[in-house]
Structures are given as structure tokens and as C-alpha cells.
N, C-alpha and C positions, 0 to 999 in steps of 0.2 A: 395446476401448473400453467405457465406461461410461456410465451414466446419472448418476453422480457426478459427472460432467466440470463445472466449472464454469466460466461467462465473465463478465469484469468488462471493462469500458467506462473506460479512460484518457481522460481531457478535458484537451485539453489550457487553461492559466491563461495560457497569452503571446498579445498581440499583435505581429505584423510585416506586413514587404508581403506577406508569403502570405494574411494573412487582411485584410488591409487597417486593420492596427492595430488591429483590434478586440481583444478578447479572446474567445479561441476559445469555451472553455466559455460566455461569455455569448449566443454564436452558437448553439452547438450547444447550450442550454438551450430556445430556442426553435425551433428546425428540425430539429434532430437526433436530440436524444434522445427524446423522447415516443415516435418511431419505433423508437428503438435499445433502450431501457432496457425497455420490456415480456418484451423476449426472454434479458436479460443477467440475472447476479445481482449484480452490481456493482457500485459508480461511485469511479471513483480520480480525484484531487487530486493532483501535485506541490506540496510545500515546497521553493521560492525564495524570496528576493525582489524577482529582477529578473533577464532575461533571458540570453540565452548570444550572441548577434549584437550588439544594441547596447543597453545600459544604459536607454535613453530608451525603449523598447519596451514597451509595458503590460502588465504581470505583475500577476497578483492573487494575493493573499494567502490562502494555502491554506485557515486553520479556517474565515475568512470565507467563501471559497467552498462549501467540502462542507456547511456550515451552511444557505447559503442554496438549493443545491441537493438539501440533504434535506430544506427543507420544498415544494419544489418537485417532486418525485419521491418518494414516499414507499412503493416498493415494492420497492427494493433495498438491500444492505446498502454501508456510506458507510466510506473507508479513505483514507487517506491516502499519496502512494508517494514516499516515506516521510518523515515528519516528522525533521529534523535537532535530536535531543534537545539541541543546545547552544544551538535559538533561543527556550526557552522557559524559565522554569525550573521544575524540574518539579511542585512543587506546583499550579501553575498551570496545565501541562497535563492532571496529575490531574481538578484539577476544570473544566475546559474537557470533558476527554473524558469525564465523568460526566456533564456536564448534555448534552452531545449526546448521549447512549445515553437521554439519559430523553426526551429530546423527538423523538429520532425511534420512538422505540419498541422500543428493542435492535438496532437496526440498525449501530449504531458498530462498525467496527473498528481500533483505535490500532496504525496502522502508523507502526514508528519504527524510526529506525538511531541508527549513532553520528554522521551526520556527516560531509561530506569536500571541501567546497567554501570553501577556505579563505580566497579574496577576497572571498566574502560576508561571513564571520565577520566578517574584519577592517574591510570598511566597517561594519556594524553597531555596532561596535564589542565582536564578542565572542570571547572568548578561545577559541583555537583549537591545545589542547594535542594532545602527539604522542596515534598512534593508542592502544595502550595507557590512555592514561587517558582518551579520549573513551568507549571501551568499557565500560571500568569505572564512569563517569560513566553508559552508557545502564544499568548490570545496576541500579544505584540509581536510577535514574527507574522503573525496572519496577516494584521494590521498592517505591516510595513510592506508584505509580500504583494498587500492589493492594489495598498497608494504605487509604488512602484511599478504596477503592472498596468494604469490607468491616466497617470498624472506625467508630467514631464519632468518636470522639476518637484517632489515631493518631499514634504520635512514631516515628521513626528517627533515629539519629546515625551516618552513615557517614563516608568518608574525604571524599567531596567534596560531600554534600550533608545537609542535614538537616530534618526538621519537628518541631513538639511542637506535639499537639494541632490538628493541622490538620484539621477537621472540612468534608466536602465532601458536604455534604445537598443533595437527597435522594439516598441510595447506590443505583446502577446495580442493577437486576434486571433480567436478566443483568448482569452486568462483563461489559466489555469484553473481546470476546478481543484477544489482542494478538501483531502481525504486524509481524518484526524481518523487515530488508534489511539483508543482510551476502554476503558474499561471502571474506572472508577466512578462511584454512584456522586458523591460528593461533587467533586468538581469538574473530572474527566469528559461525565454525559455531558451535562448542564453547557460545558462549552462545545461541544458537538452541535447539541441542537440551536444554542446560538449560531453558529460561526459555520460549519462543515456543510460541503456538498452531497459526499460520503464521509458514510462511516465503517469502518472495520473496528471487527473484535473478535474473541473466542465463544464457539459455543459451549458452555458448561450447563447447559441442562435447558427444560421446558421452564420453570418458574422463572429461575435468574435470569433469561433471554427475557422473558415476558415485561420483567421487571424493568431492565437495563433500556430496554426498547421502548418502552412506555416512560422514561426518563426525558429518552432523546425527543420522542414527541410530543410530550409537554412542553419542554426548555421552548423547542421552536414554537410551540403556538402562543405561547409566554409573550415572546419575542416578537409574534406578528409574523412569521414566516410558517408559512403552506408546508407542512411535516411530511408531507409526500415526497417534497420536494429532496430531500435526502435519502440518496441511494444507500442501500444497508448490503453489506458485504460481509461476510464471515470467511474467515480461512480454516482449511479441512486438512487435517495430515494426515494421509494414508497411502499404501501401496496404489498404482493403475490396477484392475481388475484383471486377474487374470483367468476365471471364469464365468459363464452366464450366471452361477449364483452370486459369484461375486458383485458383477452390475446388478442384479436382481434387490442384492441388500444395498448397493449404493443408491437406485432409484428413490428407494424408498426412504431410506437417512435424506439424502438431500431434498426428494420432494418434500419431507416432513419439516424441515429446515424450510422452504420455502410457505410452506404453508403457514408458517410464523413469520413471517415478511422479510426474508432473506433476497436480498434481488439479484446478486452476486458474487458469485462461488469463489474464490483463490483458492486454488487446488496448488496444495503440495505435497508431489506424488515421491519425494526423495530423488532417488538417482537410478530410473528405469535402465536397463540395458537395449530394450528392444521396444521399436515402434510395435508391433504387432498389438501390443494392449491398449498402445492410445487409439489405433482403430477402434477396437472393442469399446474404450470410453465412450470415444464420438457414436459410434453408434447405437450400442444396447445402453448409453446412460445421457449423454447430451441429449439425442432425437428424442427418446421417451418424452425427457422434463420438457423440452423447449416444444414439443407437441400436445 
């Protein structure tokens, strides 16, 4: 283990009868986190916009949220899991996620994929091409998100997107780093280890991790970029612990995750009612790993 170990704090953006329609994170903004977030380095957002049980369930709209919840916590770093680049266009995420970097202090970080929920697309009304070109579509949002975040007046004309002269002041000190969710061996890695500071993904096993992983750090040595160099992040669903065995098996799942090159946790723990377990976390399972 390491003292590099890092933990971010998933909130979750839906209301149901679990949380009694509320919307969770507006819950856990005042009861939860104040508790949680001092010990995390964290704080993750879903992009939806509208629920997976029933449509009428209160989903809040992700920039809005991590916006309002970094001026409301202002001591962790703010990410989104993961922004679906076809719901914005990207100029406009560009400069969405420069004026969040500047107002929370360099804390932003633009996590984005391609994409893959195709009955939202379609109610929104947005085009929702095969996978291949959504991909291709996020390596051009990267692109336009850096010229913009670097340049004053910057233009690109690529195949599916373009700017001239889109000026997005005042430019990010730090830029954003920027954290792809992809999963796909084809094309998904491949431009991780290109292009991505972090990466997130799901764990499904010792091999396919091994495999997936070993994707991302060819791509970048490929490329000429230090594979170190990319923070690797997995997200974990599971209850907070509520006994010592509990943390006992969690030590050991996530140190074992670590010991595969995992360097940061996104913990989503659903919708706790009581701090008492995120003490338990911090201390029979964060101190262990980070000791």
C-alpha cells in the first residue's frame, strides 16, 4: 500500500423511494458530506438526465451540481463520472470547464467518455452515432478543450467538429487535467493512453484488469508519453461498512485492487443514512491502505 492511495466520494444526482424522492446529493450536501468529504480527495457527479427505474424520478443535472457543490465544499478536487461528450457541444464544455477551474481554484477535473446511453440521446434529441465515431468525436472535444484552455484565440477544423477563434477567458492556471471512462479494448484504451491524465473504469476481474491496463500503458509508451504518468481510478459500489469485518474485507478488496495499480478509489457507497460508518471507513479502511 501507499500513501498515494487516493479516495473520491460518488454522490449520487437521483431521487426514488430509497431516498424518498429527494435528490441524494442535495441530502448528502447537508448531512453527509461535511462528515465525509474532509477525509476524501474527491467529489464525483454522474451525467444523465433522468433516472434508470422511472423517468419521473428527480435526477439533477450534473455541471449544475458539481458547480454548486464546489462552492459549497471547497477542499476537494470536483470530476465528473463521466460527462457523455455528445450532450454538450464542445466548445461549450471547453469553456464551462475553464470557468469551473478558475472559480474553484484548480480543483476541476473534466471527466468525459464517449457516450453509450442511447435512449437519452434520442429523447434529447441528440445524435447518437455508432461507437467509432462517438470516439473519434470525444479525441476532438479533447483537442478543442486544450487549444481553448491554452490559446487566446484558437481555431480547429476537424472531421466532426470545429471552432475559429473561440476565445474562452480567463484561461485555466492549471488546465484541467482530463479523466476519460472507457472501457473498450479497440478504441476506448488506446485513446486513454494517448490523450488522458486519468483514467476510470470498472473492475471485472484479475485478467481483464491486467489486460485493459496493460492496453493503456502501451498506447502511451506508443505515443512517447511516461505511462506512469496516468492516474488509474476505478469506481467500487458497495454499502459504507458497517462492521470491523466488514472494513477487514474491504482492506483487503481494495488493497488487492491497489496492488494491480489502482491509485484511486471513487467509492460509491449509495445513500448512507448515518455518518457513524464513514468514521469506520476513514479509519479501519482508509488509515490501513494509506498506511
Amino acid at each position: 500500500m501507499t500513501s498515494a492511495l487516493k479516495f473520491g466520494w460518488l454522490s449520487p444526482v437521483i431521487g426514488n423511494r430509497w431516498s424518498d424522492y429527494q435528490p441524494i446529493a442535495a441530502w448528502q450536501d447537508q448531512h453527509i458530506l461535511p462528515t465525509a468529504l474532509p477525509h476524501f480527495d474527491s467529489l464525483w457527479i454522474a451525467d444523465h438526465f433522468y433516472g434508470f427505474d422511472a423517468k419521473t424520478d428527480p435526477f439533477l443535472e450534473a455541471w449544475t451540481t458539481l458547480t454548486w457543490l464546489a462552492a459549497r465544499h471547497p477542499n476537494v478536487e470536483l470530476c465528473h463520472h463521466v460527462l457523455g461528450q455528445g450532450y454538450r457541444p464542445p466548445a461549450l464544455t471547453a469553456k464551462m470547464a475553464a470557468t469551473l477551474q478558475v472559480l474553484s481554484g484548480g480543483r476541476f477535473i473534466l471527466g468525459i467518455g464517449a457516450g453509450w446511453r442511447e435512449d437519452e440521446y434520442a429523447a434529447y434529441g441528440y445524435d447518437f452515432p455508432k461507437p467509432s465515431v462517438r470516439f473519434a468525436q470525444l479525441e476532438e472535444v479533447i483537442t478543442i478543450c486544450r487549444l481553448m484552455w491554452t490559446e487566446a484565440e484558437p481555431s480547429f477544423e476537424g472531421t466532426h467538429f470545429r471552432i475559429a477563434g473561440a476565445s474562452a477567458p480567463p484561461l485555466p492556471n492549471p488546465v484541467p487535467r482530463i479523466c476519460i471512462g472507457a472501457s473498450g479494448e479497440k478504441i476506448g484504451l488506446p485513446l486513454v493512453g494517448r490523450l488522458a491524465d486519468m483514467w476510470n473504469s470498472f473492475f471485472r476481474g484479475d485478467d481483464d484488469w491486467n489486460r485493459r491496463l496493460g492496453i493503456v500503458r502501451a498506447t502511451a509508451e506508443q505515443a512517447g508519453r511516461d505511462p506512469g504518468s496516468i492516474e488509474v481510478t476505478t469506481t467500487v459500489e458497495r454499502p459504507l461498512p458497517e462492521t470491523d469485518e466488514d472494513s477487514e474485507r474491504l482492506v483487503e478488496q481494495l488493497g488487492h485492487l491497489a496492488d494491480l495499480g489502482v491509485q484511486h478509489f471513487v467509492m460509491d457507497f449509495g445513500n448512507p443514512k448515518s455518518t457513524e460508518p464513514i468514521h469506520r471507513f476513514v479509519d479501519q479502511v482508509i488509515g490501513p491502505l494509506r498506511r
